[in-house]
LUMLUM-104587 format. One record per atom (N, C-alpha, C): residue in one letter; x, y, z. Coordinates in steps of 0.001 Angstrom, whole numbers, plus 500000, padded with zeros to 6 digits. Example, Ala and Ser with C-alpha at 12.3 -4.5 7.8 and 13.67 -1.06 7.14 Angstrom:
a513190494310507800a512300495500507800a513200496700507800s512850497750507080s513670498940507140s512900500030507870
! end
This chain:
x516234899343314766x515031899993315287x514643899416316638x514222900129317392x513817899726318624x512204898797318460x512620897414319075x511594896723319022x510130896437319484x510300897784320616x508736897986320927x508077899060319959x508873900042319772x508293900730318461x507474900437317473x508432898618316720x507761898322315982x507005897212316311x506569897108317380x505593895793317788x504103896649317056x503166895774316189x502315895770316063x500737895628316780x500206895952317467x498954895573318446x497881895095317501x497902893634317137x496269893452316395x495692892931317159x493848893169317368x493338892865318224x493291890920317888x492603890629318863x492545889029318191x491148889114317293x490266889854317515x488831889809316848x489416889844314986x490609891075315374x490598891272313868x491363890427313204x492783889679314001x493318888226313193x492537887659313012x491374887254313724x490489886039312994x489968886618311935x489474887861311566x488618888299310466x489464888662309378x491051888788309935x491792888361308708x491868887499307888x492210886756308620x492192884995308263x491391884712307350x490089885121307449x489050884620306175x489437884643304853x489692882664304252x490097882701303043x488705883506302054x489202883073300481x488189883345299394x487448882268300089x487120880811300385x486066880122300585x484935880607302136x485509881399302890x484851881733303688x485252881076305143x486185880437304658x487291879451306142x488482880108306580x488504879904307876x489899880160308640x490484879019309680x491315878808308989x492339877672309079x492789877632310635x492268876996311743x492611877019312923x494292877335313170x494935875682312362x496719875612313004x497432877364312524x496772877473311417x497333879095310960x497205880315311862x495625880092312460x495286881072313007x496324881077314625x496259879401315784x497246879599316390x498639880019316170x499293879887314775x500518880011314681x500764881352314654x499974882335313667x499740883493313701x499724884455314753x498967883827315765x498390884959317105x500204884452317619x500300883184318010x501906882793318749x502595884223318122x502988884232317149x503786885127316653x503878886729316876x501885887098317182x502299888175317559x501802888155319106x502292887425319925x502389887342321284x501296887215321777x500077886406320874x498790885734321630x499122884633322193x497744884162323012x498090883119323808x497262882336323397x497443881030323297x496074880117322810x494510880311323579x494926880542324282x493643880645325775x492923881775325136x493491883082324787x493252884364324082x492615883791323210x493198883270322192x492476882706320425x490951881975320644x491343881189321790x490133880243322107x488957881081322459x489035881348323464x487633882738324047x487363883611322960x488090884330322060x487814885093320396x486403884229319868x487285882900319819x486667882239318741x485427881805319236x485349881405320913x483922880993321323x483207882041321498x483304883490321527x482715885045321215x482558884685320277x482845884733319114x482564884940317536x481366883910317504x481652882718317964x480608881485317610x479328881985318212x479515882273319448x478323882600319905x477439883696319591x478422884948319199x477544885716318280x477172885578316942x477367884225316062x476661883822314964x477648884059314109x478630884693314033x480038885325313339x480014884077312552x480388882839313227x481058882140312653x480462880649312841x480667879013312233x480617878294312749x481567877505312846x481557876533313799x483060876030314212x482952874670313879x484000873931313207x484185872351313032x485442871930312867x485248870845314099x486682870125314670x487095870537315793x487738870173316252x488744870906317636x490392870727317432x490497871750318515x492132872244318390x492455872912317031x494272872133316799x494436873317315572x493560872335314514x493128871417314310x492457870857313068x490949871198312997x490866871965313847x489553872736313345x489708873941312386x487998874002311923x488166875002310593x486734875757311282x487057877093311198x485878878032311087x485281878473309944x484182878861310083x483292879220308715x482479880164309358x483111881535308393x482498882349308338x481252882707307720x480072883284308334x478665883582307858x478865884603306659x477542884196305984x477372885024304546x477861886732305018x476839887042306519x476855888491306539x478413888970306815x479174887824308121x480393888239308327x481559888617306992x481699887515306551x482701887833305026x482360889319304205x480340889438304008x480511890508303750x480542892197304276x480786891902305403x480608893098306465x482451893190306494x483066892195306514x484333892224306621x485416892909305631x484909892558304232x485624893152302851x485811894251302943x487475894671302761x487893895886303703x487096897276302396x486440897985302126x486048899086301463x487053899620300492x487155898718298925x487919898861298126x487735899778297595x486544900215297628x486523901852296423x487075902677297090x487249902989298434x487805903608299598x489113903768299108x490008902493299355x491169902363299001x491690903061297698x491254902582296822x491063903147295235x491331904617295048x490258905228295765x489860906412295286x491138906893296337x492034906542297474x492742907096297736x494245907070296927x494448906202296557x495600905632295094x495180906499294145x494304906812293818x494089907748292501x494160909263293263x493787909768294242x494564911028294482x495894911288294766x496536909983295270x498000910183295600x498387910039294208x498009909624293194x498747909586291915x498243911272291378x497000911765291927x496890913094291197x495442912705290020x494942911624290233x493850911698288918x492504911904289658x492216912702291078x491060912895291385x491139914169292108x491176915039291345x491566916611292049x490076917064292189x490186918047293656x488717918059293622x488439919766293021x487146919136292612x486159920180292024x485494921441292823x486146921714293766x485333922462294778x484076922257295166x483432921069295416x482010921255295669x482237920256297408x481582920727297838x481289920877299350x480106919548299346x479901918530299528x478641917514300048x478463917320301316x477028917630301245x476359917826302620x475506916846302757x475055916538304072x473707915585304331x473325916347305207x471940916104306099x471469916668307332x470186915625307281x470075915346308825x468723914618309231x468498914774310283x466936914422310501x466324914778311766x465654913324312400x465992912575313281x465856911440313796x465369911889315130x463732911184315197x463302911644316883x464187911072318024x464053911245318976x465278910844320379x464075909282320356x463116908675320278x462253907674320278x462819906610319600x463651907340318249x464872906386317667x466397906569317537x466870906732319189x467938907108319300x469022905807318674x468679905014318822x469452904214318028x470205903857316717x468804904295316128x469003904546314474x470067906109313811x469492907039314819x470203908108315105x471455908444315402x471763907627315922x472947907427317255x474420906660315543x473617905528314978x473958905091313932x474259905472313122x473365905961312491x473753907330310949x474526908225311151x474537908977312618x475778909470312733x477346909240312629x477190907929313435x478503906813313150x479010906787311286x477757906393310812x477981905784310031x478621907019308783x478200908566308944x478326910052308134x479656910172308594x480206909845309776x481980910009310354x482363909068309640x482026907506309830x483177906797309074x482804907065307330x481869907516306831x482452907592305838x482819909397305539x483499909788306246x484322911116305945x483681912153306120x482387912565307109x482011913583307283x482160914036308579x481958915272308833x482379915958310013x480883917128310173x480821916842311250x479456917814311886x480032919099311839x478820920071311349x478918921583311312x477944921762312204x477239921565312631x476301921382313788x474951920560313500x474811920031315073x473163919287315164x473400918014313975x472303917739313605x472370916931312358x472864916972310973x474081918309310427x474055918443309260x475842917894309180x476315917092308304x477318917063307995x478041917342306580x479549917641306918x479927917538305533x481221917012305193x480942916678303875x482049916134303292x483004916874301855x484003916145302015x484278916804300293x484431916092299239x483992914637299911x484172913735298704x482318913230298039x482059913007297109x481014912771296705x479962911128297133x479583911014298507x479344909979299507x478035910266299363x477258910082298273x475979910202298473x475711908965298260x475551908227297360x475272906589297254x475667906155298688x476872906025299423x476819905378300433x475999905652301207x476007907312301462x474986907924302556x474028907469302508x473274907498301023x471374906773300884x471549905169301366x472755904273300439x472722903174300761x472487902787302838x473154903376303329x473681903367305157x472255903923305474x471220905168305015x470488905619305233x468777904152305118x469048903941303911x468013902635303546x468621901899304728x469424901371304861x469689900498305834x468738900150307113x468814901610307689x468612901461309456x467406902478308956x466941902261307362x465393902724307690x465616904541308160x465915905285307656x465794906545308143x466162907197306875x466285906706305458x466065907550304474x465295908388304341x464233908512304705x462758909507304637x462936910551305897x464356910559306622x464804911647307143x465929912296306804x466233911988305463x467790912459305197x467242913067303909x468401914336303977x468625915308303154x469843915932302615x469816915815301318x471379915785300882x471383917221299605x472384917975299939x472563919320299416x474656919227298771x474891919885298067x475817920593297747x476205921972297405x477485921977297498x477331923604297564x478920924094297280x479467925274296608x481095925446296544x480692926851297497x480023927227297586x480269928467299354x479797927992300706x480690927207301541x480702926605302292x481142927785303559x480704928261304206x481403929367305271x480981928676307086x481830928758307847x481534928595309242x482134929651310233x481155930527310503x481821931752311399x482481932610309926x483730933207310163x484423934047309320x485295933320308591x485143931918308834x486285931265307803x485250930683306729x485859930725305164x485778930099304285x486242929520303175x487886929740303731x488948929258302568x489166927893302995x488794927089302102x488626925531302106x489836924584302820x491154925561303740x491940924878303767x492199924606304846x491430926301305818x491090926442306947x490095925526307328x489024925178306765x487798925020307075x488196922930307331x488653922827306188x489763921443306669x489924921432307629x491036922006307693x491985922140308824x490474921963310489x489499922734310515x489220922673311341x488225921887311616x487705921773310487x486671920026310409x487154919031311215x488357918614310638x488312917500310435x489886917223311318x490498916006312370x491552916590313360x492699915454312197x493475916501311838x494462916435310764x495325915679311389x496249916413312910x497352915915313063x497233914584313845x496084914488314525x496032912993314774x495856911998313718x495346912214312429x495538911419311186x496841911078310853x496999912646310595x498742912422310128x499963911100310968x499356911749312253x500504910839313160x499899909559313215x498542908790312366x498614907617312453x499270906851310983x499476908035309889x499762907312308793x501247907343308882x502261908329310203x503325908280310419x504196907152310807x502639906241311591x502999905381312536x502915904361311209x502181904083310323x501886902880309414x503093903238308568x504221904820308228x505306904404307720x506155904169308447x506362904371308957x507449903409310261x507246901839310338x506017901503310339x506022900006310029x506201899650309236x505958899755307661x505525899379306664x507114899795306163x508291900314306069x509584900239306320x510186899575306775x509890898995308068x510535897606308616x510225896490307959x509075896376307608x508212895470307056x508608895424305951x508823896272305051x509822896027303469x511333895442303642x511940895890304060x512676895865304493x512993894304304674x512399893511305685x512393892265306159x511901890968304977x510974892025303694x510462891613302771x511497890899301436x512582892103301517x513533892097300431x514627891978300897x514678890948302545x516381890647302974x516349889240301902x517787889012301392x518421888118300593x517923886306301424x517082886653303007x517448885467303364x516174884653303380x514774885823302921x513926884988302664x513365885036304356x511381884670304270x510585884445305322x510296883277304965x509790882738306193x508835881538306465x506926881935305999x506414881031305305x505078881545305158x504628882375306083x504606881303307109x503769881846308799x504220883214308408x505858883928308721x506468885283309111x505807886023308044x505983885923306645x504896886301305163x503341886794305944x502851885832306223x501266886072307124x501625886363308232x502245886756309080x501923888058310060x502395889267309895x503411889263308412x503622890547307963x502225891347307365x501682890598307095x500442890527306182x499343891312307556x499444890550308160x497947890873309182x498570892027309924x499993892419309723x500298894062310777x499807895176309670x500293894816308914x500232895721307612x498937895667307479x497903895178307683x496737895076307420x496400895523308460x496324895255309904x495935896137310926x496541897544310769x497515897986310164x497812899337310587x497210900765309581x497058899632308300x496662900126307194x494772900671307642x494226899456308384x493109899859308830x493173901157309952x493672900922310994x494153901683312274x494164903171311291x494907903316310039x495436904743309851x494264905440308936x493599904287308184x492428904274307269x491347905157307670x490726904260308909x489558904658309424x488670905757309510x489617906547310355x489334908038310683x489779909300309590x489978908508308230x490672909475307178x489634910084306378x489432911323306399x488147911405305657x488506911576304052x489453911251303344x490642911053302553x490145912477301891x490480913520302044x489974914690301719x491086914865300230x490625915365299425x491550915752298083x492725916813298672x493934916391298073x495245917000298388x495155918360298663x494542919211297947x494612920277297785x494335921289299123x493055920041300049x493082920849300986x494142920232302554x494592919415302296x496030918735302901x497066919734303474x497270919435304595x498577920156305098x499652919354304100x500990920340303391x501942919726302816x503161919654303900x503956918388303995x503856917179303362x502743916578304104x502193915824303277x501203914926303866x501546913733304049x501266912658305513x502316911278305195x501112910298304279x499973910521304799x499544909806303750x499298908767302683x499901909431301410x500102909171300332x501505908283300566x502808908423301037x503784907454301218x503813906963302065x502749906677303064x502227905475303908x501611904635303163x500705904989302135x500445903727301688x500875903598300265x501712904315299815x502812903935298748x503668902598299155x504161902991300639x505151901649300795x504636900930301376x502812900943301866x502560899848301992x502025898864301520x501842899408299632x501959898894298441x503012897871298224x504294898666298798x505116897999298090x505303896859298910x505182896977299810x505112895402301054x504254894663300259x502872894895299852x501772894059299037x502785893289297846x502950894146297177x503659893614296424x504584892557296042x505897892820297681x506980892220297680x505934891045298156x505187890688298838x504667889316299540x503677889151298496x503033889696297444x502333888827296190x503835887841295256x505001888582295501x505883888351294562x506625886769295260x506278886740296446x507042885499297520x505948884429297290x505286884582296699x503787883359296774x504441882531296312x503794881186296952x504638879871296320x503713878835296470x502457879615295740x501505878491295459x500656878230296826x500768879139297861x500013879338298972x498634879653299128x498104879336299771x496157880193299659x496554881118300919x495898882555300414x495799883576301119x494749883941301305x494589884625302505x493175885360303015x492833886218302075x491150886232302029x490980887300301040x491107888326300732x491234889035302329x491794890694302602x492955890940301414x494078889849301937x495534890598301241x495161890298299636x494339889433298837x493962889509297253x493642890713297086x492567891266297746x491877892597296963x493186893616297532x493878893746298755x494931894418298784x495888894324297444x496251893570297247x497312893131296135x496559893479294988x495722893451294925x494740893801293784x494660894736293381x494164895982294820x494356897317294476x495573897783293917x496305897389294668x498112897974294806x498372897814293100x498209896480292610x498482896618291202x497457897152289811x496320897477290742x495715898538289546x496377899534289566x496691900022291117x497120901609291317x498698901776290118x499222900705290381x500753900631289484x500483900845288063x499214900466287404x499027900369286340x498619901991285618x497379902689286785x497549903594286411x498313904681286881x499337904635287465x500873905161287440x501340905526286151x501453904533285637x501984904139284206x503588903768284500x504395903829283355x505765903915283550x506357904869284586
! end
């Protein structure tokens, strides 16, 4: 394979927020060895880390690589990558969450006096899988109302939000749910990012199950690509139920094999402490196996 292809781009913000063990520490010599590997520079790692400190992210003790960072209560939990997310996408690629036809909507009215808060909830109705039909009303097809109220309490603008469902969903002359997909929500730039996470996540097996064996370090930066790309392809997915999916969808065997990478590197452990990201990864991956079944 051509080796710029598979070069990985993680930012440095997000290796460090990898890094965060279960105790809430990130291991300096790891973290330089890590960035070395994917073509950071110490100078790079250093300025990250005095950003992070200074925005409260983190606190710092020791210097060089024998320093240890410590991550804040809010960071660790702002960081925990959105496991029900994950979940609920493993259970449609297996087929146990077919949707019901019902259409979820929100809509709110935020004065321009709190464009901020405004500006926010919007953010916040995209990343979790909705797409504007106009002005303030969005929709989804997955059932995001708890988050919506939860994100809504947040920034204080619950007492402007309004949440409806509905299975006759029409915009203009279209209303066959596949079209209406299709035009919500921008498919083929999804597609071509979960194209890009199987192309990695192939090399990355691959390198997992050669006869000759990794070095921890190589183990943990397989870990943090696969984890950046898995996010990178995640993000913008509004993980819509199959049904209304262009077929083939990559999807579902983007993160089938990037299960199986989880896997092959839970199976290489040798009594190592890992960041907490790749546990609940490995975590998911082997509920999802379970309800697979045989």
């Amino acid at each position: 394979m051509n080796a710029v292809t598979d070069r990985v781009e993680v930012p440095t913000r997000m290796l460090v927020h990898a890094l965060i063990r279960e105790d809430g520490t990130v291991d300096a010599d790891e973290l330089y060895t890590v960035a070395a590997t994917l073509g950071m520079s110490d100078q790079q790692v250093r300025l990250c880390v005095k950003r992070l400190v200074a925005e409260g992210r983190f606190t710092h003790e020791g210097r060089g690589r024998k320093a240890l960072l410590h991550a804040t209560e809010a960071t660790t939990r702002a960081l925990v990558p959105n496991a029900d997310f994950l979940r609920h996408a493993f259970r449609q690629d297996a087929g146990h969450s077919p949707w019901d036809g019902v259409w979820h909507l929100a809509a709110f009215a935020v004065p321009e006096s709190a464009r901020t808060t405004r500006d926010a909830l919007r953010e916040t109705l995209v990343r979790l899988g909705g797409s504007a039909l106009q002005g303030g009303l969005y929709v989804c097809a997955n059932a995001w109302e708890p988050y919506v109220e939860d994100a809504a309490r947040r920034l204080d603008a619950h007492g402007s939000l309004a949440l409806l469902t509905t299975t006759d969903l029409r915009r203009g002359d279209t209303r066959d749910p596949v079209e209406l997909a299709r035009d919500l929500w921008p498919l083929p730039e999804i597609a071509a990012r979960y194209n890009r996470l199987v192309h990695v996540a192939r090399h990355r097996l691959d390198r997992l199950t050669a006869p000759d064996g990794l070095a921890p370090s190589e183990r943990l930066t397989i870990a943090v690509e696969l984890a950046a790309e898995l996010t990178r392809a995640m993000e913008p997915d509004p993980l819509l139920p199959p049904q209304l999916l262009p077929r083939p969808w990559p999807g579902s065997l983007a993160r089938e094999l990037a299960a199986r990478c989880w896997t092959a590197l839970h199976e290489r452990e040798h009594g190592e402490t890992h960041p907490a990201v790749f546990r609940i990864y490995a975590d998911i991956t082997r509920e999802a196996a379970d309800q697979a079944g045989p």
